[in-house]
Every structure is written in C-alpha cells, then in structure tokens.
C-alpha positions in Angstrom: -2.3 -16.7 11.6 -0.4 -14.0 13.2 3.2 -14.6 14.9 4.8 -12.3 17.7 7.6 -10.2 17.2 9.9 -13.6 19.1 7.8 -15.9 16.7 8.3 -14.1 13.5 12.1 -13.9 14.4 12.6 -17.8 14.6 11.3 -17.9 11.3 13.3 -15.1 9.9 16.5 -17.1 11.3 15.2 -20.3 10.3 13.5 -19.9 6.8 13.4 -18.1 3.6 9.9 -15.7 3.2 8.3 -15.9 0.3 6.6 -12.7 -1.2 5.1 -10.9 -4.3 6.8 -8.2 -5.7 4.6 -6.1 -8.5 6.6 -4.5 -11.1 4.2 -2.2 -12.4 4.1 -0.4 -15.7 2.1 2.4 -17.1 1.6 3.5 -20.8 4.9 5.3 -21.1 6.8 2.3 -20.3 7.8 3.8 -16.6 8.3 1.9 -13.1 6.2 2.3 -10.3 8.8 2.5 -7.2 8.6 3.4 -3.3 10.6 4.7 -1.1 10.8 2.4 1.9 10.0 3.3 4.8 10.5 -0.2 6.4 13.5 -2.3 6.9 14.7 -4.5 4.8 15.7 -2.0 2.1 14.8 1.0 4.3 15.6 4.6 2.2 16.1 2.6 -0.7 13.4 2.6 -4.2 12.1 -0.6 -4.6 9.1 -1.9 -6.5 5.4 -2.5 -4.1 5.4 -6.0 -2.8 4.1 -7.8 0.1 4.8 -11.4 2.1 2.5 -14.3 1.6 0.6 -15.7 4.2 0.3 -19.1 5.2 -2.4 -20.9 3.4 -3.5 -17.7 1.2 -3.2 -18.8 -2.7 -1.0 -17.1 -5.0 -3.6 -15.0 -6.8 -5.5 -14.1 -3.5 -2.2 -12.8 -2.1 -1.7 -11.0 -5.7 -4.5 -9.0 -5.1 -4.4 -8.4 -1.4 -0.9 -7.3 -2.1 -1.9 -5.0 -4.9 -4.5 -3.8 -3.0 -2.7 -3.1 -0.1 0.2 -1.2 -1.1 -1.7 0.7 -4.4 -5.6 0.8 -4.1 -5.5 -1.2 -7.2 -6.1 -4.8 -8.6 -5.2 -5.0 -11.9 -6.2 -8.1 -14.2 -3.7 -9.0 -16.7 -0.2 -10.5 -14.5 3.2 -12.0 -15.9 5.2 -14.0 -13.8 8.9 -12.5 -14.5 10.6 -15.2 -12.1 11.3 -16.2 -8.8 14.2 -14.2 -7.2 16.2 -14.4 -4.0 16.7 -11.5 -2.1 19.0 -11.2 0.7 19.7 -8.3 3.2 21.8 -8.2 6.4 18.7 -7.3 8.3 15.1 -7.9 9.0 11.8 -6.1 9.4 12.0 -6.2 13.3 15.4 -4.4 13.1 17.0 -6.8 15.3 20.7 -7.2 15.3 22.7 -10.0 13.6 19.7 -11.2 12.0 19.6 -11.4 8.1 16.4 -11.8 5.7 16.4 -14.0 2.8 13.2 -13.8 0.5 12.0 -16.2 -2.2 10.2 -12.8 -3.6 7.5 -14.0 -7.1 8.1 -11.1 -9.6 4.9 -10.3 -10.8 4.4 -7.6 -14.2 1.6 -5.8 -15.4 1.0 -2.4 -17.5 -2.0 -0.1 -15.8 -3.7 1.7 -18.4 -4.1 5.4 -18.3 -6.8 6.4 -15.5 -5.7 4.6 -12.6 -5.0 6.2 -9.3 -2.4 4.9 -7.2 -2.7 5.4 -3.3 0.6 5.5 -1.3 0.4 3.3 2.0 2.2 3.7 5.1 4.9 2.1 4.1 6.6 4.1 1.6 7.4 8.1 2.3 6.6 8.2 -1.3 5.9 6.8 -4.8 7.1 7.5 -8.1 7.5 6.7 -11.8 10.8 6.2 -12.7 12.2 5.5 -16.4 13.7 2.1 -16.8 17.1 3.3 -18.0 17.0 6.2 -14.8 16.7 3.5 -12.2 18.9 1.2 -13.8 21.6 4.0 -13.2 20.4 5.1 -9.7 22.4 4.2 -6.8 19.4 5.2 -4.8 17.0 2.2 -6.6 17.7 -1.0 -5.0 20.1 -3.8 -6.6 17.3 -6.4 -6.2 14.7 -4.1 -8.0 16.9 -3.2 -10.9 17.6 -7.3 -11.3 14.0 -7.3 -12.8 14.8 -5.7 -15.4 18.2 -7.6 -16.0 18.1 -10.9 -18.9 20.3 -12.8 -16.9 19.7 -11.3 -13.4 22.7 -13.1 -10.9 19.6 -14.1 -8.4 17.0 -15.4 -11.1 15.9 -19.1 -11.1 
C-alpha cells in the first residue's frame, strides 16, 4: 500500500514508524555509514536503514532494506535492540511536524569481497572506525547509541 504525501503526514503526526536500521561491519571491525541525503537526519552519517511496510515480515523487510540501500543481502543478522529515534522533522519536510521511529537495530559482519552500491539516498558512503564516529559531531547521536551498553533510547 502506498499513502500520499497528506496520508503519510497523518501518520507521521499520529504514530510512531517502525524501521530496520543495519549496522554493518566488515573484517577490520569498521562501520558502514551514509551521508543523508534525505530528511530526517539530513547531512548527518547515519547507518543504511529503511521503513517497514505494512504486512511485509521482518526478515522480508531485512533483505529488501539491505538490498535497497547496499546491493547486498547478507545471511548471518543480530538483533542489537529496538531504539526510539526522535527528530523535529519528517521526510516530507513539512513544518512543525516531528518523526518518532521505533527503528530494529539489525548487525552483521560482510566478509571481505563484497561490493557495496550507494543509492540515491546518501551523497556518499563510508567506513568509519568505531572509536572515530563515536567522536564525530558529524555522525548522528542515534547511530553512535548502537554502539553504546546502556544507550539512553534502548528497550
């Protein structure tokens, strides 16, 4: 099902979204981040992730999101946690209209070989160091509580 722009704002306004979020690894324990290019988080690094539909099972919307976003389905996931994420806007960029996310951290390691493709979504991707983009200003807060034991917006 696909909502208009006026739909999809009633349910921003009414409702948390839930989403995937992949926090993906490779063999020298670095970070796959993109730049946004879309709002919320716009100009900020964040990990790949992607809404989940209505009716579309968690591991279908795994992959589609992997897929989507990287050109790749890995196998092996780890739940980290579910996650709230709030922002003071919305993917329509209308005003006075926050987001809140009930965002699925999802983890895996790509072995050596794989060839990410950047989407239109993010101006760029990148491998980042976790102690680099736990220091960046320029990383998002929500994306570094992954990596945080007792992350403030953790269930």
């Amino acid at each position: 099902m696909h909502l208009d722009d006026n739909q999809f704002a009633l349910v921003i306004g009414a409702t948390p979204l839930v989403s995937i979020d992949l926090v993906i690894r490779n063999d020298h324990d670095q970070v796959l981040l993109g730049l946004r290019r879309n709002r919320p988080a716009q100009g900020m690094w964040f990990v790949p992730g992607g809404r989940i539909r209505k009716n579309e099972g968690l591991q279908s919307a795994l992959h589609r999101v992997a897929r989507s976003e990287l050109g790749v389905i890995p196998q092996a996931w780890t739940l980290l946690g579910a996650y709230d994420h709030f922002y003071a806007d919305n993917a329509l960029g209308r005003d006075h209209l926050g987001t809140h996310y009930v965002a699925l951290g999802c983890a895996c390691t790509l072995a050596p070989g794989y060839a990410i493709l950047a989407d239109d979504q993010h101006a760029q991707l990148r491998w980042w160091p976790i102690d680099e983009l736990m220091n960046s200003p320029l990383v998002h807060q929500n994306t570094r509580h992954y990596f945080e034991a007792d992350a403030p917006n953790r269930l």
